[in-house]
PDB file with SEQRES, HELIX, SHEET and CRYST1 records, atoms N, CA, C and O in Angstrom:
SEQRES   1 A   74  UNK UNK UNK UNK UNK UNK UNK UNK UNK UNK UNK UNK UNK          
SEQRES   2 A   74  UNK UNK UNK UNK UNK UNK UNK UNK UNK UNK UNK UNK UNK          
SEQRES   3 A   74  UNK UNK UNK UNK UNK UNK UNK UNK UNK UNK UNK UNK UNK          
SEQRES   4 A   74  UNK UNK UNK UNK UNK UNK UNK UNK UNK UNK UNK UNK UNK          
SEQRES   5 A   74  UNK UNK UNK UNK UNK UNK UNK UNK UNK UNK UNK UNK UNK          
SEQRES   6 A   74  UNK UNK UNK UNK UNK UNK UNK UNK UNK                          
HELIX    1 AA1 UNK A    2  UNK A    8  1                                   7    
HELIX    2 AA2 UNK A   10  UNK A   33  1                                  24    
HELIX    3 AA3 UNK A   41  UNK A   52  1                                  12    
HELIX    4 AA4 UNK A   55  UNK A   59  1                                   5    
HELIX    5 AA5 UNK A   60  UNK A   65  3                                   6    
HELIX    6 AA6 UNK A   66  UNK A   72  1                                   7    
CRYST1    1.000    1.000    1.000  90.00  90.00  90.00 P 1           1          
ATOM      1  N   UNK A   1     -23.065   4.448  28.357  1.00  0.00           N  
ATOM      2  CA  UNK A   1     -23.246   4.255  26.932  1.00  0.00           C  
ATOM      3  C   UNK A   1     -22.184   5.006  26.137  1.00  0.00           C  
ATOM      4  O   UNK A   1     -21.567   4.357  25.293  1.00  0.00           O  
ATOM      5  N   UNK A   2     -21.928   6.158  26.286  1.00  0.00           N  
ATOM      6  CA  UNK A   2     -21.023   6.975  26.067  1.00  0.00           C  
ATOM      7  C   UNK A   2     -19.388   6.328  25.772  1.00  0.00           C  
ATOM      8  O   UNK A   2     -18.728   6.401  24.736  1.00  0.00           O  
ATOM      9  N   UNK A   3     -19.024   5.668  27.127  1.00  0.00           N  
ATOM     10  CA  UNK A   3     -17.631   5.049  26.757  1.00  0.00           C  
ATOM     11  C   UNK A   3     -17.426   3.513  25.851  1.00  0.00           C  
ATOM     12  O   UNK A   3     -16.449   2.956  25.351  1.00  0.00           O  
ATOM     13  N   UNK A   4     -19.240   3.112  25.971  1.00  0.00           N  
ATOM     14  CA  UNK A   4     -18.852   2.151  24.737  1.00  0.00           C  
ATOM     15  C   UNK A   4     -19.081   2.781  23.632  1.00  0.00           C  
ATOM     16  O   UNK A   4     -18.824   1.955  22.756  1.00  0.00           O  
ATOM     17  N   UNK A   5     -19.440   3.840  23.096  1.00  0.00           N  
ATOM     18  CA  UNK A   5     -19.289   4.129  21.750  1.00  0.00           C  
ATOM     19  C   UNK A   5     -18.251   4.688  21.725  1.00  0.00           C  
ATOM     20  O   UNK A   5     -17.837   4.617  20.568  1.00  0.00           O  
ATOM     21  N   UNK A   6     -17.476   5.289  22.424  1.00  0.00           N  
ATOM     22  CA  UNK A   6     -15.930   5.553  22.700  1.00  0.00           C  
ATOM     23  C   UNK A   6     -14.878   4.407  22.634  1.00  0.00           C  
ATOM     24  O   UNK A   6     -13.764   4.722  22.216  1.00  0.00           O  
ATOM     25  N   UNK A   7     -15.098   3.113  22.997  1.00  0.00           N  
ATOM     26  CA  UNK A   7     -14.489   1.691  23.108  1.00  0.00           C  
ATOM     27  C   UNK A   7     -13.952   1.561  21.607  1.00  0.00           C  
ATOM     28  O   UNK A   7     -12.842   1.398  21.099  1.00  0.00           O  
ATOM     29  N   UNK A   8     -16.223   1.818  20.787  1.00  0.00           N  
ATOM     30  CA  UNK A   8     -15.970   1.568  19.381  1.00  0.00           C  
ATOM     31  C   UNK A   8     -15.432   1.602  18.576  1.00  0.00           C  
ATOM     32  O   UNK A   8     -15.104   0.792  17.710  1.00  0.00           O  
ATOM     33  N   UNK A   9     -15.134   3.376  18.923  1.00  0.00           N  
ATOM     34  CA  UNK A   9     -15.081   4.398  17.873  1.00  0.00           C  
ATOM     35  C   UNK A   9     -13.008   4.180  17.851  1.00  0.00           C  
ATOM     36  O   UNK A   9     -12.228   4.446  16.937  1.00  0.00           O  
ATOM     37  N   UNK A  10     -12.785   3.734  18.950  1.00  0.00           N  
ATOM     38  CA  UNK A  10     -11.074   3.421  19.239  1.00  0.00           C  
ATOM     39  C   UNK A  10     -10.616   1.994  18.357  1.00  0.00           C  
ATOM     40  O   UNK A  10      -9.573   1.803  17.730  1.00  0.00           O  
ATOM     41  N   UNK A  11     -11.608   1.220  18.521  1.00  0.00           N  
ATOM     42  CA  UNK A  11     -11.666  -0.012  18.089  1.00  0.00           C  
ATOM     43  C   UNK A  11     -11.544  -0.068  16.377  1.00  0.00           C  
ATOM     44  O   UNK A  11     -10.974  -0.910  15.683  1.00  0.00           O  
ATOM     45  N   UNK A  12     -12.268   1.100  15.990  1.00  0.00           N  
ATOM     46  CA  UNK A  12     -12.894   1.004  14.698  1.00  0.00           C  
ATOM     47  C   UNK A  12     -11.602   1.945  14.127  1.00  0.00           C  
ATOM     48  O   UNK A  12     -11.019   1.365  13.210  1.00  0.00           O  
ATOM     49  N   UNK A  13     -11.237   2.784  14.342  1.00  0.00           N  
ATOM     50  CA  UNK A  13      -9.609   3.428  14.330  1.00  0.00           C  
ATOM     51  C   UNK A  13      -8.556   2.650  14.121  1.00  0.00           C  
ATOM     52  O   UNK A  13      -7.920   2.686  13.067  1.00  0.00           O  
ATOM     53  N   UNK A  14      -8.222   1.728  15.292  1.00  0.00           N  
ATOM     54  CA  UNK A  14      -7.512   0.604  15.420  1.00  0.00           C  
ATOM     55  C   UNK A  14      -7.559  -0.111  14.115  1.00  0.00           C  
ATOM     56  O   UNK A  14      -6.748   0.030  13.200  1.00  0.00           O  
ATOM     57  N   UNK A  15      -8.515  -0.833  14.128  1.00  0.00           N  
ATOM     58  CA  UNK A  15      -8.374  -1.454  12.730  1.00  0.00           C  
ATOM     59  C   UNK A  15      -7.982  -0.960  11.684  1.00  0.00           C  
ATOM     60  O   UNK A  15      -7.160  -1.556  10.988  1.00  0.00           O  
ATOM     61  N   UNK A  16      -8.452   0.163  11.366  1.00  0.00           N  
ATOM     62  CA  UNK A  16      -8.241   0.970   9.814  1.00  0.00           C  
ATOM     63  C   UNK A  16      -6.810   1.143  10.079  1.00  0.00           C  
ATOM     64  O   UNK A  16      -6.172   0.830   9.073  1.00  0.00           O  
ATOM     65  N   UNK A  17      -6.044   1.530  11.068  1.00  0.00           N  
ATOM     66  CA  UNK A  17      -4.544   1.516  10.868  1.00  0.00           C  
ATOM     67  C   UNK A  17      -3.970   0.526  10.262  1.00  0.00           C  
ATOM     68  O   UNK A  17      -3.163   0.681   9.346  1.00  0.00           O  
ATOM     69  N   UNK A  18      -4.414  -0.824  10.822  1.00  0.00           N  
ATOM     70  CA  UNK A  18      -3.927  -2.141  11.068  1.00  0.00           C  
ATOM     71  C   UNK A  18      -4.299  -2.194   9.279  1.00  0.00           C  
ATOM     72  O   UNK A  18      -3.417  -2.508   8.480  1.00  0.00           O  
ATOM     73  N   UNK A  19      -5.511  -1.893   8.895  1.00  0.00           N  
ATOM     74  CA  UNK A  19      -5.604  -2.501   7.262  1.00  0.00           C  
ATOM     75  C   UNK A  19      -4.137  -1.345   6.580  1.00  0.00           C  
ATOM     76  O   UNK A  19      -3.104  -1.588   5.955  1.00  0.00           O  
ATOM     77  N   UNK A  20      -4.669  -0.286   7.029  1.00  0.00           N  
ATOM     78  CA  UNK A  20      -3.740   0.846   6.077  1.00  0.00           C  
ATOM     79  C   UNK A  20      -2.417  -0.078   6.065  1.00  0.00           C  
ATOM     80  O   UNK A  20      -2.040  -0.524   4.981  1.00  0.00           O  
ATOM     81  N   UNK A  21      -1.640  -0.401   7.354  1.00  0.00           N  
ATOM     82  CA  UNK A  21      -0.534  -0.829   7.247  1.00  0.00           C  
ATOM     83  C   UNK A  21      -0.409  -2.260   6.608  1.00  0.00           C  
ATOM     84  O   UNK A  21       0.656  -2.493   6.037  1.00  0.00           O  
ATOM     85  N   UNK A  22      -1.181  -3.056   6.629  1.00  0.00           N  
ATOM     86  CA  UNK A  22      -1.031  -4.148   5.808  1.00  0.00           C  
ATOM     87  C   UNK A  22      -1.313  -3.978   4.447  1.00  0.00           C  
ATOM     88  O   UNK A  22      -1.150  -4.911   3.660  1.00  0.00           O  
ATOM     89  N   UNK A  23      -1.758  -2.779   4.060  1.00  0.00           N  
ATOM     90  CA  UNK A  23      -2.151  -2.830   2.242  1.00  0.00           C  
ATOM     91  C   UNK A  23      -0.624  -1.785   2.125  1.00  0.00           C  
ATOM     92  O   UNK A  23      -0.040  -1.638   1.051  1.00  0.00           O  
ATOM     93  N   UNK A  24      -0.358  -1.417   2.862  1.00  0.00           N  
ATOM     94  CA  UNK A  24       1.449  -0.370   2.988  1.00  0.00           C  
ATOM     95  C   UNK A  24       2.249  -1.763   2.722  1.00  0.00           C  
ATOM     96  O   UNK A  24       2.850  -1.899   1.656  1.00  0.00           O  
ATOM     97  N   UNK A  25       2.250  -2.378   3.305  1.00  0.00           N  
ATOM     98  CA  UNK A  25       3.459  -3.334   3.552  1.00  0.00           C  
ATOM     99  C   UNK A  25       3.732  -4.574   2.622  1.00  0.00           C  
ATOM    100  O   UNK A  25       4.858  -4.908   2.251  1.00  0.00           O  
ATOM    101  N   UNK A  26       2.262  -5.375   2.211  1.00  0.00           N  
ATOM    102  CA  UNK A  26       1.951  -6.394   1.105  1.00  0.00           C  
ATOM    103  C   UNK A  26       2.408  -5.129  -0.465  1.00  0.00           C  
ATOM    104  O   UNK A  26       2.723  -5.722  -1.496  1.00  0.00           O  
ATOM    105  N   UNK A  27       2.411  -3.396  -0.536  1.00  0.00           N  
ATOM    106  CA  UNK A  27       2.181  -3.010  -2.155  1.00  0.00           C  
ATOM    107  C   UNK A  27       4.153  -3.225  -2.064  1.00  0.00           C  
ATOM    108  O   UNK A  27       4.934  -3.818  -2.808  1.00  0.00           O  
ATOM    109  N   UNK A  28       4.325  -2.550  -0.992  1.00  0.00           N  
ATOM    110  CA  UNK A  28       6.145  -2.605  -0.945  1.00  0.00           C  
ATOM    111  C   UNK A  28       6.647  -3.683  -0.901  1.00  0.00           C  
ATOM    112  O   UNK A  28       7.662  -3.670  -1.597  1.00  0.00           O  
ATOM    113  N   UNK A  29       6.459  -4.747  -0.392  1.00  0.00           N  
ATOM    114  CA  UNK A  29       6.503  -6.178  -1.194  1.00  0.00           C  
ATOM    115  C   UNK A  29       6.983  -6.218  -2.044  1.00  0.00           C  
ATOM    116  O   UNK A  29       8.126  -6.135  -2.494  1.00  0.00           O  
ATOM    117  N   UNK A  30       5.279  -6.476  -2.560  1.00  0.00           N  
ATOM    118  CA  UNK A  30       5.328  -6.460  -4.690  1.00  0.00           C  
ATOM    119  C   UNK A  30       6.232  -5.813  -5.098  1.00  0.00           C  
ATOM    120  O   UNK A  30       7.031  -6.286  -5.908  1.00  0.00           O  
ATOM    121  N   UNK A  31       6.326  -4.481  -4.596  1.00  0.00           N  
ATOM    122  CA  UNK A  31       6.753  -3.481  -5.530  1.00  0.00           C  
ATOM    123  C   UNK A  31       8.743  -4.329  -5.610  1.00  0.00           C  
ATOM    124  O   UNK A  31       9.339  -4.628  -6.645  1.00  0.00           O  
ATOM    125  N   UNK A  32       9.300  -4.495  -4.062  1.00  0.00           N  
ATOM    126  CA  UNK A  32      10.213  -4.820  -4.308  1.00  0.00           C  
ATOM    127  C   UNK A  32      10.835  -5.880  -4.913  1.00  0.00           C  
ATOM    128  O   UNK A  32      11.896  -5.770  -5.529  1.00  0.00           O  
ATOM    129  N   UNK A  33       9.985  -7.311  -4.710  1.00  0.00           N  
ATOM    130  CA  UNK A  33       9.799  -8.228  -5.143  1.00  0.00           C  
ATOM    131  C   UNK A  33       9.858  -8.513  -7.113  1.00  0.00           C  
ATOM    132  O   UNK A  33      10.713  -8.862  -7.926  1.00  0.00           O  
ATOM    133  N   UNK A  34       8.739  -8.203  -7.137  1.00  0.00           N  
ATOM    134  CA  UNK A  34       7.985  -8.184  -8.958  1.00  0.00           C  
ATOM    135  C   UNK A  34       8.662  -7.441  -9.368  1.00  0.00           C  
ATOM    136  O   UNK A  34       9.494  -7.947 -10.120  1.00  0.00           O  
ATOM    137  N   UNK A  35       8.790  -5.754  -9.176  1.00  0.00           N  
ATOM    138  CA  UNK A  35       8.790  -4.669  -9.796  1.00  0.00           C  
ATOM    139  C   UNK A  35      10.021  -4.970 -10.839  1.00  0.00           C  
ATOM    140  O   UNK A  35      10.954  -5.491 -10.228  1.00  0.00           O  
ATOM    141  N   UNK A  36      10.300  -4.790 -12.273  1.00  0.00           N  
ATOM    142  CA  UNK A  36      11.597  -4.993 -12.668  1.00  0.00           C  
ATOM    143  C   UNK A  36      12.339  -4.049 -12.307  1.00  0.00           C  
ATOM    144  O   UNK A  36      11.922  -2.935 -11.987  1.00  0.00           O  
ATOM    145  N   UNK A  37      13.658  -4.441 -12.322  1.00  0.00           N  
ATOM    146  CA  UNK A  37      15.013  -3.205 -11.926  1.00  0.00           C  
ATOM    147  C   UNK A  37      15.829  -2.450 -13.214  1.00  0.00           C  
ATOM    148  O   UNK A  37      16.876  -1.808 -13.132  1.00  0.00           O  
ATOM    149  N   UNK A  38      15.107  -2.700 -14.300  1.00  0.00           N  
ATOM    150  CA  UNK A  38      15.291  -2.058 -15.446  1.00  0.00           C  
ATOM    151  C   UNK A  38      15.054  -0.501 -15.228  1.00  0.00           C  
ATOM    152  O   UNK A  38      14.157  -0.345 -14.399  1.00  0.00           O  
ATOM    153  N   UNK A  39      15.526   0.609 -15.666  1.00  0.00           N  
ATOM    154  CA  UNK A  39      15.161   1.836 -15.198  1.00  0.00           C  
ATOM    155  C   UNK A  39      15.030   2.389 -13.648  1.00  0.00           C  
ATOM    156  O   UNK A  39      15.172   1.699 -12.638  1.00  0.00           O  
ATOM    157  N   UNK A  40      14.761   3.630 -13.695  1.00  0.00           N  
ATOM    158  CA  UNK A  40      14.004   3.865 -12.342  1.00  0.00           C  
ATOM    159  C   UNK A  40      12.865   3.615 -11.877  1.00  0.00           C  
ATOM    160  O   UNK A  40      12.671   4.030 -10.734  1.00  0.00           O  
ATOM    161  N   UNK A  41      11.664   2.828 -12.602  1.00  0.00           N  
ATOM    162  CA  UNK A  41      10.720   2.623 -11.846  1.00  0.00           C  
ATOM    163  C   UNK A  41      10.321   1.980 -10.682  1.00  0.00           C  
ATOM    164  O   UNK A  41       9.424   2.279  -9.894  1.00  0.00           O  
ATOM    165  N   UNK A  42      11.195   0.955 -10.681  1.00  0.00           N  
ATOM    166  CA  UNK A  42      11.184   0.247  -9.284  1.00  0.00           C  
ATOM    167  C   UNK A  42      11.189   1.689  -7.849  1.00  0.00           C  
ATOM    168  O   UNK A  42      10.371   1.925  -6.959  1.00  0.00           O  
ATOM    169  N   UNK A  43      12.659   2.445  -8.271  1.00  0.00           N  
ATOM    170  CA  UNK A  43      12.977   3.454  -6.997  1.00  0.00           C  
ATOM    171  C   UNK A  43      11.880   4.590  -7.164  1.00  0.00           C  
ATOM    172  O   UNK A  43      11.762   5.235  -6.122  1.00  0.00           O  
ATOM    173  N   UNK A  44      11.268   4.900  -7.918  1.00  0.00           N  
ATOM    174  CA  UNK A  44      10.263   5.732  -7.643  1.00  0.00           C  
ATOM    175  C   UNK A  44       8.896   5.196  -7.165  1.00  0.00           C  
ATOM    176  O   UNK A  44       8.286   5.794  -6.278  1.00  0.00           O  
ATOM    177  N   UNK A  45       8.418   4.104  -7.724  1.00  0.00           N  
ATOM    178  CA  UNK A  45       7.365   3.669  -6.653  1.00  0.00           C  
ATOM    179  C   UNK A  45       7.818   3.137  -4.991  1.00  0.00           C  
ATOM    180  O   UNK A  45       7.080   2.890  -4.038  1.00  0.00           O  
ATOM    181  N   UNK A  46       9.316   3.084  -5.101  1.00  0.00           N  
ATOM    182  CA  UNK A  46       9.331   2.615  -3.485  1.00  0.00           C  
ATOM    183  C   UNK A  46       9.218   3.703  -2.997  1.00  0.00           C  
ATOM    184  O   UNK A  46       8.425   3.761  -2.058  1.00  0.00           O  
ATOM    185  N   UNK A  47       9.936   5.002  -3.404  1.00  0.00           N  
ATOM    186  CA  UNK A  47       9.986   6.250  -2.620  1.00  0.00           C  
ATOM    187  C   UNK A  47       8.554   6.710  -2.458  1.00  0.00           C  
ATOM    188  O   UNK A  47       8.177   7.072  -1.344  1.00  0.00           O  
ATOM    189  N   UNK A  48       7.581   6.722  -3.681  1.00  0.00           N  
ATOM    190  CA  UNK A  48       6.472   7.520  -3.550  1.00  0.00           C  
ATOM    191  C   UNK A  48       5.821   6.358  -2.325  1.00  0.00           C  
ATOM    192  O   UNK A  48       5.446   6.975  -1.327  1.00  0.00           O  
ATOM    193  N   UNK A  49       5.652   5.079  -2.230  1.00  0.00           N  
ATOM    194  CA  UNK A  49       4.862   4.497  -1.085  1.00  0.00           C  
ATOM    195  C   UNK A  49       5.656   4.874   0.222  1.00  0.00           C  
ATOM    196  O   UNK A  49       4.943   5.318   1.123  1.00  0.00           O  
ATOM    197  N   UNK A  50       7.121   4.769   0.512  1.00  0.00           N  
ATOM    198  CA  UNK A  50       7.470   5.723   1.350  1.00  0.00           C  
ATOM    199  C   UNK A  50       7.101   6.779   1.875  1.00  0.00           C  
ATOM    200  O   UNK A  50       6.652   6.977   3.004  1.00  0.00           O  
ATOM    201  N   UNK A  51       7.260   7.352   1.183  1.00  0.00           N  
ATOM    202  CA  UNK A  51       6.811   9.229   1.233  1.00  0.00           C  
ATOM    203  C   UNK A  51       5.429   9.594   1.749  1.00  0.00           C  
ATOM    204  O   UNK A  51       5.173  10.463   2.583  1.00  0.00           O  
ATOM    205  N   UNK A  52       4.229   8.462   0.860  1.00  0.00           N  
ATOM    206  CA  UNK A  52       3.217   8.744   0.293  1.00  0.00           C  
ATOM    207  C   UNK A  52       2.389   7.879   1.488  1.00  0.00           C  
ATOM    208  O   UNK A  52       1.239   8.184   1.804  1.00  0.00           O  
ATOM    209  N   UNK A  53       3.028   6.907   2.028  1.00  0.00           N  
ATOM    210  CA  UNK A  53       2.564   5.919   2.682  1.00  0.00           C  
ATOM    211  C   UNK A  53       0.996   5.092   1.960  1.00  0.00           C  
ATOM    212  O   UNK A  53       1.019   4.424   0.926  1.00  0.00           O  
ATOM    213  N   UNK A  54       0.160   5.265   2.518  1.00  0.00           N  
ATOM    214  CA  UNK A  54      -0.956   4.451   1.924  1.00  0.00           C  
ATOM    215  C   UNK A  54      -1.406   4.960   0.847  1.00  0.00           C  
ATOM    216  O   UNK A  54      -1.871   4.120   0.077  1.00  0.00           O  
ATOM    217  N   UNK A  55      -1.461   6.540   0.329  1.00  0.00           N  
ATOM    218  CA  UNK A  55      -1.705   6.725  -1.127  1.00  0.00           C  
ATOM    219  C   UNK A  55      -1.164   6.323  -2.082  1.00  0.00           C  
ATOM    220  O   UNK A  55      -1.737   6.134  -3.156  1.00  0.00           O  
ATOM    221  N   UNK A  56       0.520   6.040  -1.775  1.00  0.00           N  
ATOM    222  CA  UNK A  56       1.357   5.829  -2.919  1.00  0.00           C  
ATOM    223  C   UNK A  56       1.067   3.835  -2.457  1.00  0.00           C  
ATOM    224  O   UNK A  56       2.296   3.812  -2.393  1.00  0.00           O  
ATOM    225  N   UNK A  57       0.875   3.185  -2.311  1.00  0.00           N  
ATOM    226  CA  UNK A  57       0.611   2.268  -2.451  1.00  0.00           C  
ATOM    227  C   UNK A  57      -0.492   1.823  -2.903  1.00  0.00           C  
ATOM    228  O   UNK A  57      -0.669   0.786  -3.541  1.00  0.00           O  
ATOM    229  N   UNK A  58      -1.520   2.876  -2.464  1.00  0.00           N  
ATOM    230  CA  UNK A  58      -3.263   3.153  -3.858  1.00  0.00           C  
ATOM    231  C   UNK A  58      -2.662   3.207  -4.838  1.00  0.00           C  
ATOM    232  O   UNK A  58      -2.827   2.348  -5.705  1.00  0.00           O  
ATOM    233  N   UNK A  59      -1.911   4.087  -4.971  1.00  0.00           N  
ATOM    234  CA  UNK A  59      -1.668   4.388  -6.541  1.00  0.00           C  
ATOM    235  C   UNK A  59      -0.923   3.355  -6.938  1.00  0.00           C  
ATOM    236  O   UNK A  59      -1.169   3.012  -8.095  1.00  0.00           O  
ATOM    237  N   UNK A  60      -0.039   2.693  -6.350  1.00  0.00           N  
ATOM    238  CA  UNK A  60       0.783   1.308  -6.924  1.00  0.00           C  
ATOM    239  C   UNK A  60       0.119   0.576  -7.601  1.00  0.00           C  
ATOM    240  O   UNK A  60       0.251   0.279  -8.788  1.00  0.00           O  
ATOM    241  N   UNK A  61      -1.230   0.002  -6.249  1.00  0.00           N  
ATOM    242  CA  UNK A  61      -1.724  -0.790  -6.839  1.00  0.00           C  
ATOM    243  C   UNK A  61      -3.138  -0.899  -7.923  1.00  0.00           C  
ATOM    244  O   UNK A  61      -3.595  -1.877  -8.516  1.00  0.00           O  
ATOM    245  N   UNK A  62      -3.561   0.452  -7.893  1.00  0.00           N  
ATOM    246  CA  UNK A  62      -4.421   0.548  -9.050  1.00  0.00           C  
ATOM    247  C   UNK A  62      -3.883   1.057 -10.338  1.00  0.00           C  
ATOM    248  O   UNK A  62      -4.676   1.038 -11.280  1.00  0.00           O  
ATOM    249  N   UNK A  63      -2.530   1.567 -10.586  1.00  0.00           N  
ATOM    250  CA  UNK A  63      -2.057   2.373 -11.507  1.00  0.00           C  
ATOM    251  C   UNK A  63      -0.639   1.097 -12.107  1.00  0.00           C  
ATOM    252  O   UNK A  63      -0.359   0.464 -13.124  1.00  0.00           O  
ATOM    253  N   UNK A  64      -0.386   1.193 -11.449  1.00  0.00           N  
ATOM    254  CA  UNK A  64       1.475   0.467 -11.489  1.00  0.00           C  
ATOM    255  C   UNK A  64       1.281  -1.161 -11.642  1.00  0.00           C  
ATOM    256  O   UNK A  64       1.404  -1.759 -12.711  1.00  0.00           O  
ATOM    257  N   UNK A  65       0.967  -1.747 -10.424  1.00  0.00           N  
ATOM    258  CA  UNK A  65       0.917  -3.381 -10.295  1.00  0.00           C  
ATOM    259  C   UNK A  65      -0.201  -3.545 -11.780  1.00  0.00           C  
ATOM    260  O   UNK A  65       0.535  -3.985 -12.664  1.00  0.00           O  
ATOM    261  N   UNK A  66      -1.496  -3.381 -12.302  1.00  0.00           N  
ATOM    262  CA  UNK A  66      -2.122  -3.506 -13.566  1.00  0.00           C  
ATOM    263  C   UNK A  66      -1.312  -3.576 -15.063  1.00  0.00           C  
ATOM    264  O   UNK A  66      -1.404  -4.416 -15.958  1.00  0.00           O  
ATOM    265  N   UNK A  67      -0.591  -2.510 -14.980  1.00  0.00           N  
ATOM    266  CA  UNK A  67       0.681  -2.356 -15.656  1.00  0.00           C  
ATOM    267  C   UNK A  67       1.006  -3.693 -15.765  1.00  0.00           C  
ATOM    268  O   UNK A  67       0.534  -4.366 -16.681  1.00  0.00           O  
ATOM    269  N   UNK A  68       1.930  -4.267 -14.749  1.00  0.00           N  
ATOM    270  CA  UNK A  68       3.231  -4.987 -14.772  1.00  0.00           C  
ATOM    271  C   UNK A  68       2.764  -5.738 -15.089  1.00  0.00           C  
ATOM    272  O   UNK A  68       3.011  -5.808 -16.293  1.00  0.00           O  
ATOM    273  N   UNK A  69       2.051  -6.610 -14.766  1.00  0.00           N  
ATOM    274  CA  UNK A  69       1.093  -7.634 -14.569  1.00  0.00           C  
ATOM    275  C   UNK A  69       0.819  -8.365 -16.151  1.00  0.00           C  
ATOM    276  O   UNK A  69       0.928  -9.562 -16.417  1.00  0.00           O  
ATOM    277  N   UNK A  70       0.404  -7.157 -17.160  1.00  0.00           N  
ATOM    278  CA  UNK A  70      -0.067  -7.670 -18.563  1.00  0.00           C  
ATOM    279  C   UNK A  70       1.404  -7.280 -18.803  1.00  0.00           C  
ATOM    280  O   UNK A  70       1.536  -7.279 -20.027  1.00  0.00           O  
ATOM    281  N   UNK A  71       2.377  -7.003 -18.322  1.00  0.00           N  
ATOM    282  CA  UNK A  71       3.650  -6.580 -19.554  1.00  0.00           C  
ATOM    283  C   UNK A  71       4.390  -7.925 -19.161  1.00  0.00           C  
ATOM    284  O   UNK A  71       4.954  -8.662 -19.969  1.00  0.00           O  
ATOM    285  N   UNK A  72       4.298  -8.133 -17.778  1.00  0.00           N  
ATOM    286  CA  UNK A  72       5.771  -9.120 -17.525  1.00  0.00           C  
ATOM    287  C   UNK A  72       5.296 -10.417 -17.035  1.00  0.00           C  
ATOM    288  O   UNK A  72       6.083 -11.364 -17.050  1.00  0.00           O  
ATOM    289  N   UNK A  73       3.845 -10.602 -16.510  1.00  0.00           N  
ATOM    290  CA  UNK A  73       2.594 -11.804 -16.060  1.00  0.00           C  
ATOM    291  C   UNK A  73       2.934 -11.884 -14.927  1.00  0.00           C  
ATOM    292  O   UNK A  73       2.877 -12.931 -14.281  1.00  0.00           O  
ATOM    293  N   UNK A  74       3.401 -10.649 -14.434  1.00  0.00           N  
ATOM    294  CA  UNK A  74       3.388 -11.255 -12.600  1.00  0.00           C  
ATOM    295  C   UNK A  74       3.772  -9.986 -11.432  1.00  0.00           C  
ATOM    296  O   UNK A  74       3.797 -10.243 -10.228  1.00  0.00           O  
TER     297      UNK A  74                                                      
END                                                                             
């Protein structure tokens, strides 16, 4: 019983990487994609999701992408 809740508990790990890195990889996207190249904001949200890995892409996308979105519609 032991090594299947061990199987799980690997399994259930596994995944959460797999999301972390796909919500990492779809914000750096956007960010490079959408983001305008007016100013530095573009290079500071790439660096902070860099740096920051999955926080700075939280913060992209609850702080930054909301932003852009009503200023530029996309």
């Amino acid at each position: 019983m032991d090594s299947m809740l061990f199987g799980l508990l690997i399994l259930g790990i596994v995944a959460l990487v797999i999301f972390q890195l796909v919500i990492w990889i779809w914000m750096l996207v956007d960010c490079l994609q959408n983001e305008p190249s007016t100013g530095n904001d573009k290079v500071i949200w790439i660096l902070l999701m860099v740096f920051l890995g999955i926080l700075g892409s939280l913060l992209y996308y609850f702080i930054r992408r909301p932003q852009r979105i009503e200023e530029f519609g996309h």
